[in-house]
N, C-alpha and C positions, 0 to 999 in steps of 0.2 A: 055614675058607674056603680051597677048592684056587687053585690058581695061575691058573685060568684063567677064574674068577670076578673075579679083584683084575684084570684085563688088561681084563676086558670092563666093569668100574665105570670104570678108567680111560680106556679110551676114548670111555666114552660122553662122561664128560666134559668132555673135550677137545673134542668135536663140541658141544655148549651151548656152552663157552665159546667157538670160531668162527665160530659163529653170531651170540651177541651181539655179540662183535667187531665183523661183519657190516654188522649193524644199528644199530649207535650210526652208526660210521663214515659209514655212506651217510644218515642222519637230518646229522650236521654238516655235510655238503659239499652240502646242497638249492640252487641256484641262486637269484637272483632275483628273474628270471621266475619259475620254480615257487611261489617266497613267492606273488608277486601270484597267481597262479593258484591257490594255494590259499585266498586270503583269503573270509570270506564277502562274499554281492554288497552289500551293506549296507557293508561296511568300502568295497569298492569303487567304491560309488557315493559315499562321502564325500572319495575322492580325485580322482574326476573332476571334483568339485564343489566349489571351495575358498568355503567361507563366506566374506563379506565381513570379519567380524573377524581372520582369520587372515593378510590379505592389508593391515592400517590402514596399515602404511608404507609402502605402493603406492598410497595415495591422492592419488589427482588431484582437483583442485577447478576445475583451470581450464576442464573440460567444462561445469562447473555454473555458472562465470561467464558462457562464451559462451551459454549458454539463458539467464538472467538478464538479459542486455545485447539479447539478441536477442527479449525478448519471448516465450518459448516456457512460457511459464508450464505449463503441463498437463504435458509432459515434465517441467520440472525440477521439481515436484510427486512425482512418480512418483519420480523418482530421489532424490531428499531422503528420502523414505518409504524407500526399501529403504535406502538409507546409515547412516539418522538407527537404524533396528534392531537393524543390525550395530553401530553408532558409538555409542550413544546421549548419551554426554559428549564426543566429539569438539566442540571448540572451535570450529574451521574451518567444521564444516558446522551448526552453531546459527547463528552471524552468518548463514551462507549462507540458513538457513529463515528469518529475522528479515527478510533483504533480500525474501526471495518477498516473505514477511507483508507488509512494507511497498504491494509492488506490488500483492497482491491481494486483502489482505481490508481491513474499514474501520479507520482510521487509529488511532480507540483502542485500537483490539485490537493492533495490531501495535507499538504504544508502552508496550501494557500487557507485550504480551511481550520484548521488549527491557529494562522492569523486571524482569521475571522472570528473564531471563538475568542481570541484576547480582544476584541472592539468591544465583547458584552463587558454590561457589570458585574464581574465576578469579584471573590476575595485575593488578597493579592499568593496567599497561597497557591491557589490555584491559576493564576497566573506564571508564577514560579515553574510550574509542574509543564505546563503548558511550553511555556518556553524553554524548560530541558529537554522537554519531547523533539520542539525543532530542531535545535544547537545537535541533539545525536541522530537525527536522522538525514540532516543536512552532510553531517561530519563523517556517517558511515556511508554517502552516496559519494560525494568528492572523495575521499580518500582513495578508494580502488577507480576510479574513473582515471584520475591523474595519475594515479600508478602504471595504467597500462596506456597510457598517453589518447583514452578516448576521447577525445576534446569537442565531437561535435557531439557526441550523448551528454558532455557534461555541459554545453554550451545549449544544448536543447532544452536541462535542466535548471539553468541557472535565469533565463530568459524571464518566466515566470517570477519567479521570486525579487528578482531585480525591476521588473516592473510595479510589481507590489510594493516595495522598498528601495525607491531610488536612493534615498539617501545613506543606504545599507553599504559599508566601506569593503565589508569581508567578499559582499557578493560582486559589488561593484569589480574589484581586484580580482577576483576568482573569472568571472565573465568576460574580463578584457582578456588575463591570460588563453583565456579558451579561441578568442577571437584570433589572438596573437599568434597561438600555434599553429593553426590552419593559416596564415599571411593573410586575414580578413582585415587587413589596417585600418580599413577604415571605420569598422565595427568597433575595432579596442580603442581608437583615439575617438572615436564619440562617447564610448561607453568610459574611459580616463578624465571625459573634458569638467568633468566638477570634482576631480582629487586634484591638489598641487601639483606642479609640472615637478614639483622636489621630493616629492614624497618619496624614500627608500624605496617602498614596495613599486609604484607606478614608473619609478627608474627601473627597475628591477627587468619588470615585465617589456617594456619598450628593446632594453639591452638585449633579452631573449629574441623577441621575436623580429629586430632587425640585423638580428647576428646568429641565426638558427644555423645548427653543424644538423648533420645527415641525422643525429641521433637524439636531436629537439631539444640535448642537456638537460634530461632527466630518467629519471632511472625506468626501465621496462618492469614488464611484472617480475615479482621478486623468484630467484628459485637459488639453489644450493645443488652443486653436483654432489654425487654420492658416488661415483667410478670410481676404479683403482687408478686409471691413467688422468694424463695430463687433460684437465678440465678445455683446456683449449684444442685440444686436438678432435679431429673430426670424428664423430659419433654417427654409426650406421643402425639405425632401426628398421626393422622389418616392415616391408607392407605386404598388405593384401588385394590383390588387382580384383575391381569388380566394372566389368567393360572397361567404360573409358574415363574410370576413378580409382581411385587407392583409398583404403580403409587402415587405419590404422590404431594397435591397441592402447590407451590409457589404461592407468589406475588412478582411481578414486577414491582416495582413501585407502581402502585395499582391495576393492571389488576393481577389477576390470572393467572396462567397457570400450566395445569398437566405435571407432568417432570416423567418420568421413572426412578426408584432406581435402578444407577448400579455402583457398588462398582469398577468393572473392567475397568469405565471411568475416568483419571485422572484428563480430566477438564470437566466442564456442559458445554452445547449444547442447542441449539433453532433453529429449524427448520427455514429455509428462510423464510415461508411461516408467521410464526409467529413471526418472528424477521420483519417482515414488516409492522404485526398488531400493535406490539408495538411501532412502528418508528413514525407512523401516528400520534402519539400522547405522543411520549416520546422522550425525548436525548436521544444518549451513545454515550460514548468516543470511537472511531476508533482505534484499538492500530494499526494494520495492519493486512498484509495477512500471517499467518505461516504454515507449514508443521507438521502434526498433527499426532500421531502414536492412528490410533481408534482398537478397538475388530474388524475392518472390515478391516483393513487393515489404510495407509497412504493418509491422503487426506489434499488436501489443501483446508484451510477456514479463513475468516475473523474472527477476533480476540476484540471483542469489553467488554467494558464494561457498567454497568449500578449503576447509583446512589444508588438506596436502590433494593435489595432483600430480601425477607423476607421469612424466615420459619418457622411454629410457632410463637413462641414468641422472635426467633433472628433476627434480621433488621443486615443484611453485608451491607457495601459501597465498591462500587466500585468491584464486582465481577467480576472477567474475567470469557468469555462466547464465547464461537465460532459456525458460522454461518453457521449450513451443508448446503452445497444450495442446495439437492433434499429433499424431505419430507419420511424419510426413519420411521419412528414411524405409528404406529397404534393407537392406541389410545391416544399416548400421543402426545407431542407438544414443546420436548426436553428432553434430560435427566440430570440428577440429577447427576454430578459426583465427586470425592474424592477432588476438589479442595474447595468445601464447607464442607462435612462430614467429614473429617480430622479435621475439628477447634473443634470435639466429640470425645466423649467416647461415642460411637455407636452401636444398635443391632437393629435387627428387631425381633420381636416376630410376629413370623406368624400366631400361632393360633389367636391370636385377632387381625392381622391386625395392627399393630399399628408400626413406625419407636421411640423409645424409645434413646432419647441422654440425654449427660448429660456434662457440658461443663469440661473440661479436666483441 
């Protein structure tokens, strides 16, 4: 090999190795923008777009309270659904679906699911919390149920949960009484057959319901006369004849409102439209959402109550009242049903218009 073959192998050389030099070199020094601009649109549309999991320690919950507090249930539905996806064991936002559930679906379900959340592994605080939640929402639906002696609302209630917790004593005891007071015997001595046949309370309940007087020995919904005369003496109230029904006026609180007399309703009713007028300007207590058996068939309604109603010269606390949400009345603005007129001795006298009770 002459001298000017070794010159020309060596040159070429040297020109490859400049080259790659070249080329590494301007490959490590690519800018940032150029990365992004080279990324595929897939990688790029995953940046423009931050998943909600990637973002959990930037969660705000108190957006989700003020739709909660405010009523906005349909939004805060929507946005529960995309959080709870991202989130699906977030702590925060389970209570938060528990509180919807409360507000909008029927009452065992939302108690059923609040059991459900104590099966996770949570801290026992939040267990705690958890279980004060049931113990008052249990406590604020049997209270007025038993009060106005509705036993198969509260027996439709209690079914759920007693099935959840057979070995649940309160519910056990509370469910047999329901059974008992309708003469279902055979419901309350199955739903008895695993408490002691000794047991105070399950003697209790048996004595009742196989020695029921006309008035089930328990007290009707509460109320207090306010008239100057003798509280027992017969109390004439005005009606308003519309056809082949009578209308007559309540106060609520202190607004008025005409209510329909119908004997066929077991509990009173307020129109949506008017349970919104009075909201504006009144409390009531939320019991929840129940399944309701009406003269129109089964519908589901919100369940509330209110401090004073008054009819006449009787002032009730705390009347349970459920929310039809269409506006299904004519001229009235709720109806008047047997969960109040049962605390009478009741008739209507139709030639003069008049609802005549007299307390029992």
């Amino acid at each position: 090999m002459n001298k000017l073959t070794i010159w020309l192998i060596v040159i070429l050389l040297a020109s490859v190795g400049f080259n790659l030099f070249l080329w590494y070199g301007k490959s490590k020094t690519t800018t940032p923008l150029e990365m992004i601009e080279s990324k595929p649109a897939s990688q790029q549309e995953e940046d423009e777009y931050r998943p909600f999991s990637e973002v959990r320690a930037e969660l705000d919950i108190e957006p989700l309270r003020r739709l909660l507090k405010n009523g906005e249930y349909v939004e805060l539905g929507r946005r529960l659904n995309d959080a709870l996806r991202a989130l699906p064991n977030n702590t925060e936002l389970l209570l938060m679906e528990a509180e919807y559930f409360a507000k909008t679906k029927p009452l065992p379900d939302a108690i059923l699911n609040y059991y459900t959340l104590l099966d996770r592994p949570i801290d026992r605080s939040t267990q705690t919390l958890i279980q004060g939640r049931i113990d008052n929402l249990v406590k604020h639906a049997i209270t007025p149920l038993k009060q106005e002696q509705q036993w198969d609302l509260l027996a439709q209630f209690l079914e759920p949960l007693f099935q959840r917790k057979p070995g649940h004593k309160f519910y056990t005891l509370q469910l047999a009484e329901a059974y008992g007071r309708q003469e279902n015997y055979t419901l309350m001595e199955n739903t008895l057959a695993e408490i002691d046949e000794n047991d105070p309370e399950a003697k209790r309940i048996r004595d009742i319901a196989y020695n029921q007087s006309s008035d089930n020995g328990v007290a009707h919904a509460q109320y207090k006369y306010t008239g100057t005369s003798s509280g027992k003496s017969n109390q004439r109230i005005p009606l308003i004849r519309s056809g082949d029904q009578f209308l007559v006026d309540l106060v609520v609180e202190q607004t008025p409102v005409r209510m329909l007399v119908d004997t066929g309703a077991s509990i009173s009713a307020l129109s949506a439209r008017t349970y919104e007028r009075l909201s504006e300007t009144y409390d009531s207590q939320f019991l929840g959402v129940f399944d309701v058996k009406t003269a129109a068939g089964n519908i589901r309604a919100p369940m509330v109550t209110f401090s004073k109603v008054s009819l006449g010269d009787y002032e009730f606390r705390d009347l349970t009242i459920i929310i039809i949400p269409t506006d299904p009345f004519d001229q009235a603005e709720g109806l008047l049903g047997m969960n109040l007129l049962k605390a009478f001795d009741f008739r209507i006298d139709q030639r003069a218009a008049m609802l005549v009770v007299q307390e029992l």
